[in-house]
C-alpha positions as CSV (number, residue, x, y, z in Angstrom):
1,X,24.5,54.1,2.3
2,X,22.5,57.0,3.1
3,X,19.8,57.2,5.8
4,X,19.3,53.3,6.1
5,X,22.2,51.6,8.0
6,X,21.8,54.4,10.5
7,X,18.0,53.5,11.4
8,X,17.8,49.6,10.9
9,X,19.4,48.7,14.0
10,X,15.7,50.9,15.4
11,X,12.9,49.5,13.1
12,X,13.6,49.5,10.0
13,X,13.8,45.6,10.2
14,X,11.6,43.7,12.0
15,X,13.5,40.7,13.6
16,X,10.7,38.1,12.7
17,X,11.4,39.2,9.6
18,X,15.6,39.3,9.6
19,X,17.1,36.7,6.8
20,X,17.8,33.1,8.7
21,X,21.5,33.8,9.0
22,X,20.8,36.7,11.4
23,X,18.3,35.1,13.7
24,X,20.6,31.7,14.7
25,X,24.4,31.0,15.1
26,X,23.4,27.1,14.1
27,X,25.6,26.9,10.8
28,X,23.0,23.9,10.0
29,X,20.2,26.5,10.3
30,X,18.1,26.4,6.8
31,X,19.8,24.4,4.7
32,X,18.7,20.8,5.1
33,X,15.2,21.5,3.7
34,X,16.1,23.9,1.0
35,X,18.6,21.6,-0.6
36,X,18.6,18.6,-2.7
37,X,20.4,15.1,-1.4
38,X,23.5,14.9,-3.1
39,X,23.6,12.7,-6.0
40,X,25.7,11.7,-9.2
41,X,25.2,13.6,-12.2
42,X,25.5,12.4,-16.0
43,X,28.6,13.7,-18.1
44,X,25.6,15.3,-20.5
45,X,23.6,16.9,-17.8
46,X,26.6,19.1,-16.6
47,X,27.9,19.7,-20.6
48,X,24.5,20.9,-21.2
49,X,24.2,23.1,-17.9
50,X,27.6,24.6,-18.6
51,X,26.7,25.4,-22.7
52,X,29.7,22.6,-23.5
53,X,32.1,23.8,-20.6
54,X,32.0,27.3,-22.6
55,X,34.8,29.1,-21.9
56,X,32.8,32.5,-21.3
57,X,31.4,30.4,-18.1
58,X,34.3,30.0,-16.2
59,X,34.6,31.8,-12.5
60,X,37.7,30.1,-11.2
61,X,40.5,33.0,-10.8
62,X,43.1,31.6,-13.3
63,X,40.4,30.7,-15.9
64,X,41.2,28.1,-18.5
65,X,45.3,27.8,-17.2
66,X,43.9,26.4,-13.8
67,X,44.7,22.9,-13.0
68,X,41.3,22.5,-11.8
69,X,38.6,24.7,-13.5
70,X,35.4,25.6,-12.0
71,X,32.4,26.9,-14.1
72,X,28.6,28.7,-13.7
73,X,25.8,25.7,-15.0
74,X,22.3,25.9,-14.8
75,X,20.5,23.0,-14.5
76,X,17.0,21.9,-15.6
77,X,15.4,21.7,-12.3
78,X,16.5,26.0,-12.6
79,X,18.8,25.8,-10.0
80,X,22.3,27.5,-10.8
81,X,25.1,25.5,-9.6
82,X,29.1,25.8,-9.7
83,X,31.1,22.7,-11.5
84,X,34.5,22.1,-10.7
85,X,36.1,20.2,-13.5
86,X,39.3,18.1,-12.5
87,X,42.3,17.5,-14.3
88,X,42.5,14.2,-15.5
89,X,45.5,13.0,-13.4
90,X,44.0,14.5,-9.9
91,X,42.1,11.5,-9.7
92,X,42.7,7.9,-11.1
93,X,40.5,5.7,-8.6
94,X,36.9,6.6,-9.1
95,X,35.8,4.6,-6.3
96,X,38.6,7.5,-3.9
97,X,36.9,10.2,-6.1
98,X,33.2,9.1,-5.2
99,X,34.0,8.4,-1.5
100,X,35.6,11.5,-0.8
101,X,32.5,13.3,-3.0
102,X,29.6,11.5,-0.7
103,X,31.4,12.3,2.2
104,X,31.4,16.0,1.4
105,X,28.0,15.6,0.2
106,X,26.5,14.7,3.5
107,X,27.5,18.2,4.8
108,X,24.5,20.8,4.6
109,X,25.3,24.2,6.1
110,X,24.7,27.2,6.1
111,X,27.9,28.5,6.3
112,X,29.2,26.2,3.4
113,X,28.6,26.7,-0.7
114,X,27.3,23.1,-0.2
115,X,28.9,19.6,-2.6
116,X,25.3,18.8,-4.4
117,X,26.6,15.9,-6.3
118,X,29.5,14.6,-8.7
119,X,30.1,13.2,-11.8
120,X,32.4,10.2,-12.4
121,X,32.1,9.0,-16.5
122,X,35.9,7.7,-17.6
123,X,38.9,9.7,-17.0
124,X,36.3,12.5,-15.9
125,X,36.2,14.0,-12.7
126,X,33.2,16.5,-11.6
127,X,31.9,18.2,-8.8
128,X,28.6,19.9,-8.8
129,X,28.0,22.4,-5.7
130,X,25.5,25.2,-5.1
131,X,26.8,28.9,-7.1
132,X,27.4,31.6,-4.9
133,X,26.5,34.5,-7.1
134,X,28.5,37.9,-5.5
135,X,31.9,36.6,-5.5
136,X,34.7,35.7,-3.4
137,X,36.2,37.2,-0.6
138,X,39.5,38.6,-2.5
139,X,37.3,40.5,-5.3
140,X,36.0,42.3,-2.3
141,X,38.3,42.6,-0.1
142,X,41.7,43.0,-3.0
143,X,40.0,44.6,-6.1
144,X,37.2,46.3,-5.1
145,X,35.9,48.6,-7.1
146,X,33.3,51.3,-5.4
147,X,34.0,50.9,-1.6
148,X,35.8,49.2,0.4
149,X,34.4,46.5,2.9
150,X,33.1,47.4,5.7
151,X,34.3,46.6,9.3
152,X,31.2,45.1,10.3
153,X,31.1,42.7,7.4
154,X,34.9,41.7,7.6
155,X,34.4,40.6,11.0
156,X,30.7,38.3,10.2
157,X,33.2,36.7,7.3
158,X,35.5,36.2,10.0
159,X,32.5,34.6,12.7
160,X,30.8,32.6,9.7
161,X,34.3,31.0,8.3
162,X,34.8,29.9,12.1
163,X,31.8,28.7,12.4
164,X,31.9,26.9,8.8
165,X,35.2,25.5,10.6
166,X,33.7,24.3,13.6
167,X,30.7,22.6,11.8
168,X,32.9,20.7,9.6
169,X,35.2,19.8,12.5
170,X,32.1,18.4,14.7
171,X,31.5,16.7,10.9
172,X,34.2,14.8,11.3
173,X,35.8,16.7,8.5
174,X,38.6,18.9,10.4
175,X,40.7,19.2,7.4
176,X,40.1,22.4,4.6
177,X,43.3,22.1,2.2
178,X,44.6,25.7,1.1
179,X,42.5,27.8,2.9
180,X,42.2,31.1,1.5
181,X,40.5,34.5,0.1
182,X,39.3,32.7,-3.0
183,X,37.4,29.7,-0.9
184,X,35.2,32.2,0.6
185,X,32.1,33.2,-1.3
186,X,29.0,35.5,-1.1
187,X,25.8,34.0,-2.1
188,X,22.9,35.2,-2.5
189,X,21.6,37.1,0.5
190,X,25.8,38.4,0.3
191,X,26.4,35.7,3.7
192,X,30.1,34.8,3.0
193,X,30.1,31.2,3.0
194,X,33.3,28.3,2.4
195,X,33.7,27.0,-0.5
196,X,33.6,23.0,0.2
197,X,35.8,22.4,-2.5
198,X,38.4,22.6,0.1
199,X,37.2,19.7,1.8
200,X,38.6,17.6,-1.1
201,X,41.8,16.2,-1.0
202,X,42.6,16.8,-4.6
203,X,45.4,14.6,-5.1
204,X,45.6,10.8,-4.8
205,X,47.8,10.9,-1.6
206,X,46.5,14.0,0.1
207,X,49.6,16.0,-0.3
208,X,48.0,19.4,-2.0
209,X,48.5,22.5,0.1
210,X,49.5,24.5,-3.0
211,X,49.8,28.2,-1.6
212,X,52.8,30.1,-1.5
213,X,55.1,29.0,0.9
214,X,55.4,32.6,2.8
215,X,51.6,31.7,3.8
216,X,52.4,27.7,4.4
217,X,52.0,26.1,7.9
218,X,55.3,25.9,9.2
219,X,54.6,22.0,10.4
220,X,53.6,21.4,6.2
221,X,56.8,22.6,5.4
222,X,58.2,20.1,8.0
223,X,55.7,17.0,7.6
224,X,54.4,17.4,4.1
225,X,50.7,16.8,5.9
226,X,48.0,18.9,6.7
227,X,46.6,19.0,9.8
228,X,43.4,20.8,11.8
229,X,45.9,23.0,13.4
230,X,47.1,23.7,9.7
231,X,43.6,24.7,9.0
232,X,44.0,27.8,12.2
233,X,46.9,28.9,10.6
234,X,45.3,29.2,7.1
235,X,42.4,30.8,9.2
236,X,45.0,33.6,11.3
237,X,46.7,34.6,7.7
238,X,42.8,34.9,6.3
239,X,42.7,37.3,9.4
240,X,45.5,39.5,8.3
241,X,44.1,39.7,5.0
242,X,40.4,40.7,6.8
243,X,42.6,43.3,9.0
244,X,45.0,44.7,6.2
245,X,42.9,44.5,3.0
246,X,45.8,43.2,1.6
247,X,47.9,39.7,1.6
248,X,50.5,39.9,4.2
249,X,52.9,37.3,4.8
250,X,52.7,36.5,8.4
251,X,56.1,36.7,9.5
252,X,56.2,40.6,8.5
253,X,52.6,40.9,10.0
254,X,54.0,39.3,13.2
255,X,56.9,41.6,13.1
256,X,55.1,44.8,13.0
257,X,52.9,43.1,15.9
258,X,55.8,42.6,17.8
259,X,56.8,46.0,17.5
260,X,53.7,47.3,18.8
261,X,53.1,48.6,15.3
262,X,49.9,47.1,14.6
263,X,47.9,50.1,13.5
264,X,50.3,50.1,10.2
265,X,49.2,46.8,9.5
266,X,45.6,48.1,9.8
267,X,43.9,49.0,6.1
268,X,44.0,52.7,5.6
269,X,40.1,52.4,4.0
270,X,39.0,51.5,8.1
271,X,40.2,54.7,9.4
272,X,37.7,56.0,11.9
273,X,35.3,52.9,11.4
274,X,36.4,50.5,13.8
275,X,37.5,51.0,18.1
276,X,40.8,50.4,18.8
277,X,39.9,47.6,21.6
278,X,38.1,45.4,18.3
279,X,41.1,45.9,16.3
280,X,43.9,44.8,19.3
281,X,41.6,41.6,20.0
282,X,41.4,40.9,16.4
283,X,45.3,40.9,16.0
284,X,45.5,39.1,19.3
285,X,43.6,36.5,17.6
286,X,45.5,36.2,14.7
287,X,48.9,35.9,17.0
288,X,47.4,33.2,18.3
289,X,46.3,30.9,15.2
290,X,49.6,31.8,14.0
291,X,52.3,30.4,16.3
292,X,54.5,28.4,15.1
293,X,53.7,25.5,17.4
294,X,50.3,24.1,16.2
295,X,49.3,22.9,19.9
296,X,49.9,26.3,21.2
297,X,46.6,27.5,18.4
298,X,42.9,27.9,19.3
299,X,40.9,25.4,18.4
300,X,37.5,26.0,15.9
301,X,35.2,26.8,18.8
302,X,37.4,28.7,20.6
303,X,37.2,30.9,17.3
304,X,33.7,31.4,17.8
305,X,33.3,32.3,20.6
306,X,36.0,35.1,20.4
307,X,34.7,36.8,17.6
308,X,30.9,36.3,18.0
309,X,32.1,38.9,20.9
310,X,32.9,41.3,18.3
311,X,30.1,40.8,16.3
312,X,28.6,44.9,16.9
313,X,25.9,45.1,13.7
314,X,24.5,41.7,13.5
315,X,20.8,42.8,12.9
316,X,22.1,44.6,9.4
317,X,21.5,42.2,6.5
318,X,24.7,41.0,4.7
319,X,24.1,42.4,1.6
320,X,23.5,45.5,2.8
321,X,27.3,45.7,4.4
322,X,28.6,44.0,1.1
323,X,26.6,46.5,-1.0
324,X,25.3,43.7,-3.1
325,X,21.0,43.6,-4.1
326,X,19.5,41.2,-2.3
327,X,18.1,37.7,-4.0
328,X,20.7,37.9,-6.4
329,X,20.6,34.2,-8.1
330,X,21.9,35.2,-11.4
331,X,19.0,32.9,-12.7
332,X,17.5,36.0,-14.6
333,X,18.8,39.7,-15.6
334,X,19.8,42.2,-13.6
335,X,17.8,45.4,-13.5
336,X,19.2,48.3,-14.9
337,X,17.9,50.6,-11.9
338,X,18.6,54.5,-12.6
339,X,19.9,56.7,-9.7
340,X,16.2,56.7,-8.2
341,X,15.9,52.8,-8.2
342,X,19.5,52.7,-6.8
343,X,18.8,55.1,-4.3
344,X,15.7,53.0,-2.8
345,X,17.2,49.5,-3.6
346,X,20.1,50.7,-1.1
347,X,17.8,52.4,1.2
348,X,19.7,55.8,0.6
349,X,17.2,58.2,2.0
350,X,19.9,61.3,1.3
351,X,19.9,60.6,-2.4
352,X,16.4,60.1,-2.5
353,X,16.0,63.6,-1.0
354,X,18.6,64.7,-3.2
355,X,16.8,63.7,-6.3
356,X,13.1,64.7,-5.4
357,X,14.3,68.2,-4.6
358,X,16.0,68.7,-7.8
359,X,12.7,67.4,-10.4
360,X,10.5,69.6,-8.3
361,X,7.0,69.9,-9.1
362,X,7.8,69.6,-12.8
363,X,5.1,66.3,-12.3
364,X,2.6,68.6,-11.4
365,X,2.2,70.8,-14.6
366,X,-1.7,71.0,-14.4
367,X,-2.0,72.7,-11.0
368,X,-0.5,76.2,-12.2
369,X,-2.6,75.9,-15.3
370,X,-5.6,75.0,-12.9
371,X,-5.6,77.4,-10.7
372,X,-5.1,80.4,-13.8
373,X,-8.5,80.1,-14.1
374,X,-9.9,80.0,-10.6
375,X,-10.7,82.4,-8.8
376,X,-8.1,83.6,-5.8
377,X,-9.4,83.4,-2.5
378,X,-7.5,84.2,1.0
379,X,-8.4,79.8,1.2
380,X,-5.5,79.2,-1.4
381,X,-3.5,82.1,-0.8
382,X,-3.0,80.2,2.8
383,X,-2.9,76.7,1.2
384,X,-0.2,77.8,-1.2
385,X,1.5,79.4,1.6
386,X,1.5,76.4,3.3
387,X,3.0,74.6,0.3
388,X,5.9,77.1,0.1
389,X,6.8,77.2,3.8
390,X,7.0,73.2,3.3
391,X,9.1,72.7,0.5
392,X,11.7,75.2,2.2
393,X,11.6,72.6,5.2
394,X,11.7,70.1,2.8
395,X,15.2,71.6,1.5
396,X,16.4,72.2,4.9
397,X,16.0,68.9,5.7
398,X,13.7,70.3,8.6
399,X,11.3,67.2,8.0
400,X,8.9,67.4,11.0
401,X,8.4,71.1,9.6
402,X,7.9,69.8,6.2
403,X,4.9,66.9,7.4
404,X,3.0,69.6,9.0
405,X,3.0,72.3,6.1
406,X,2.7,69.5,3.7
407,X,-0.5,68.5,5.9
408,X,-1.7,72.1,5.9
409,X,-1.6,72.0,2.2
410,X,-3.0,68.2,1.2
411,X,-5.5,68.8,3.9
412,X,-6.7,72.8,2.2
413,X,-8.2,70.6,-0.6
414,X,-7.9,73.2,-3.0
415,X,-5.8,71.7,-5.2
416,X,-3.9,68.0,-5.5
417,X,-0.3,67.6,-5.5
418,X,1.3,64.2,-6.1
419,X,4.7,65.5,-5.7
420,X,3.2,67.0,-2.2
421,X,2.4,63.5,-1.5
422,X,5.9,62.5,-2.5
423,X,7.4,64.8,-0.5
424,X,5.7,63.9,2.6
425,X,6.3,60.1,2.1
426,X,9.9,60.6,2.2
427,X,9.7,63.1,5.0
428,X,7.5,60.4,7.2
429,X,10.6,57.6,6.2
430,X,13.1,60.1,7.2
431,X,11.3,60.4,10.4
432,X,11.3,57.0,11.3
433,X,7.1,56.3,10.3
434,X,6.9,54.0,7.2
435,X,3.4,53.5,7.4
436,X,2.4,56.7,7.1
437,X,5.2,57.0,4.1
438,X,3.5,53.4,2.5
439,X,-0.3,55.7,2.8
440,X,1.7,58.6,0.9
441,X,3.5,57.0,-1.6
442,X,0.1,55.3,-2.9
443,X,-1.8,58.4,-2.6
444,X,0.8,60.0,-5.1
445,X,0.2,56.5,-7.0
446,X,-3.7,57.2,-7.0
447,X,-3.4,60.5,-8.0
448,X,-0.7,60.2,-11.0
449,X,-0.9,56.2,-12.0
450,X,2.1,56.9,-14.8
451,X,4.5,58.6,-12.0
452,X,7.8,56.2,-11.5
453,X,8.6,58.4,-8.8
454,X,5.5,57.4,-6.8
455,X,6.2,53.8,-7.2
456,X,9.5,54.3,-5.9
457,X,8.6,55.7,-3.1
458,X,6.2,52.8,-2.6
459,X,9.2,50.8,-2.7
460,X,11.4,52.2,-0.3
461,X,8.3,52.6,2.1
462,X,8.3,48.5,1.4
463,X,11.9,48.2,2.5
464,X,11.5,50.7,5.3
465,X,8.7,47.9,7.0
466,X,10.5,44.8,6.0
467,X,8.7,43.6,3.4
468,X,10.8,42.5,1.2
469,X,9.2,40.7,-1.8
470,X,6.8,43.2,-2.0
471,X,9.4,46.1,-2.6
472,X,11.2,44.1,-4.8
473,X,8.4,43.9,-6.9
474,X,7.5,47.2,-6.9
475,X,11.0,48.2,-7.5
476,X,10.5,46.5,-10.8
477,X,7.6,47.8,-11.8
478,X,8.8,51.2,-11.1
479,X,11.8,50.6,-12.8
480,X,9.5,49.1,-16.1
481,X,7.3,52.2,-15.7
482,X,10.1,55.0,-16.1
483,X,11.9,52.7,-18.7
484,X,8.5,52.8,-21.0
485,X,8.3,56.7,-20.1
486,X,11.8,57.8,-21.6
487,X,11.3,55.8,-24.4
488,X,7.7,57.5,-25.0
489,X,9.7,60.9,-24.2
490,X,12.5,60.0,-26.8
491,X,9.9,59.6,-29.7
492,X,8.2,62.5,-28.9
């Protein structure tokens, strides 16, 4: 992540300007406005939404072999929703199906992918909730692909499932049936939220805890029923899973635990990123939702307020800790960023520097040409001096050196630089002053219109002072600008 994880925690990100789910622990906080009431939906409103239940638009794990299959839609009103399809025999009283569906529906939190509305037309059986677009917990946490996840973020999926708990509990709707690694998704802003497809019974009698039964309650085994207490237990082996990176039966987790041999239950990838005294009280809590007596767990609160404890980065944005770009709907293509758009998307400072030290001044062809024909003074010799003794702090990575020579040099008049400019922008973010970065990277702008470079500057000089939309759009405009310049460079 660079230079940005390190320095939001200062000022990078102004808390009137943190996303909602950072400034409240009120898992209602946000959503009641932003949502539509739940309603019914016609059989040709979701066919159409989901291009005919196309197979390419499945996101369910087990794809077209599941039971149950959920798919992507997008509806007319351009909101993207998920639409779990039912098989036919899940369901034979529609008045159960639409009961259970309202009852859902009336939930709105934050800390749920929220029931929008159902479909009920024959032997059909539909549910229509909001589309959590950056996956589920056990692609990030199982089969990741470019880092593993963090520490800080395993333990804010571990507070916000909790809290989704609790809120449902107070709800009146204690129950969540096969709790798991798949029922946890990441929306938009890459807040893991529960998926309230859980909160359906799924069968006619109620009976459908369908995990395998090395993970299974002990008292489901027993009764057949599910329980609240059932619902910790789920929760404790979802805290394994957050611990180990992997899916651990609990009895072996509990015998290493036992043992005193938790460390080897801890995943490898967290080495050196997390204290010791976090990692005992998170097994501790996991002991706990697991015993085998269900009276003997904590109860959803209790959850809470253990690990909102733990909770050490809670002014860093989500996505940032998930690696994810922010405001990622899926409603409209992705933009294929080059290393420089990366670089400032993700705040990476490092790279940044890494990148405008290896183009150079190559964006600055006219100066040498310039100056051939001037005539040399001791002025320029001085300026150029200054110019030199800057970009070797600029390499050293010697930045309050760099912002004075660059000053010296800017401020000589004799000639102008955007690269200079460029220079100094990223030298004033590295120390810690975006504004005077933001007053750089548009001088560069002014000075070479058709520079890419300068406009990403601009936008990491945005992100650097919170402001979010504006970066983003200058992020695409940068990323349009260099686009149109390679291709111009390709036909040339």
């Amino acid at each position: 992540m660079g230079g940005r994880c390190s320095k939001i925690s200062q000022c990078w990100w102004p808390s009137h300007l943190k996303p909602a789910a950072l400034q409240s622990s009120d898992p209602e906080n946000g959503e009641k406005d932003s949502l539509p009431s739940f309603r019914e939906f016609k059989w040709d409103e979701l066919k159409a939404a989901t291009d005919g239940f196309c197979s390419d638009n499945i996101v369910s794990e087990h794809g077209e072999k599941a039971p149950n299959v959920v798919y992507k839609g997008f509806l007319e009103n351009e909101r993207w929703v998920a639409v779990k399809r039912f098989n036919r025999s899940a369901w034979p009283d529609p008045r159960q199906f639409l009961d259970e569906a309202k009852a859902v529906g009336s939930l709105r939190s934050e800390r749920l992918a929220n029931l929008v509305g159902c479909c009920i037309e024959g032997e059909e059986r539909l549910l229509v909730a909001e589309f959590m677009p950056n996956e589920t917990l056990a692609k990030h946490l199982f089969h990741w692909e470019e880092h593993p996840m963090k520490w800080a973020m395993r333990l804010r999926v571990a507070l916000y499932l909790a809290q989704a708990l609790e809120y449902c509990s107070n709800k009146g709707r204690a129950l969540y049936h096969d709790l798991n690694a798949y029922r946890v998704l990441f929306d938009q802003d890459g807040n893991p939220r529960l998926s309230c497809f859980g909160l359906m019974k799924n069968s006619r009698d109620g009976k459908s805890y369908s995990t395998n039964l090395a993970f299974t309650p002990p008292e489901y085994l027993r009764t057949g029923r599910v329980t609240s207490e059932s619902v910790v237990y789920s929760f404790g082996t979802m805290l394994l899973d957050l611990l180990s990176g992997k899916h651990i039966p609990p009895s072996h987790a509990l015998d290493l635990i036992r043992g005193k041999n938790f460390l080897m239950l801890m995943d490898s990838c967290l080495e050196g990123h997390f204290s010791n005294d976090d990692g005992t009280e998170l097994v501790r809590l996991a002991t706990r939702c697991l015993q085998y007596e269900a009276r003997e767990r904590p109860n959803a609160k209790s959850l809470v307020t253990s690990l909102a404890s733990l909770q050490k980065e809670d002014e860093i944005p989500s996505y940032f800790l998930l690696g994810v770009p922010q405001g990622n709907t899926n409603s409209t293509p992705q933009l294929q960023l080059s290393p420089m758009g990366e670089a400032c998307l993700r705040m990476d400072l490092t790279s940044i520097h890494e990148i405008l030290d290896k183009i150079g001044y190559k964006d600055d062809e006219g100066i040498a040409n310039e100056l051939s024909f001037q005539m040399w003074t001791n002025q320029m010799q001085e300026t150029l001096d200054s110019k030199k003794h800057g970009d070797a702090a600029f390499r050293a990575k010697n930045f309050t050196t760099a912002i004075d020579c660059y000053t010296q040099f800017i401020d000589g008049g004799t000639m102008v630089s955007p690269t200079a400019y460029a220079r100094r922008c990223l030298s004033y973010l590295m120390s810690e002053m975006p504004n005077e970065a933001l007053a750089d990277a548009m001088q560069a702008l002014v000075v070479s219109p058709d520079w890419p470079t300068a406009l990403y500057l601009q936008t990491a000089s945005l992100f650097a002072l919170g402001m979010e939309n504006d970066a983003q759009e200058s992020l695409k405009e940068a990323t349009k600008l260099e686009s149109k310049r390679n291709k111009q460079q390709r036909i040339v």
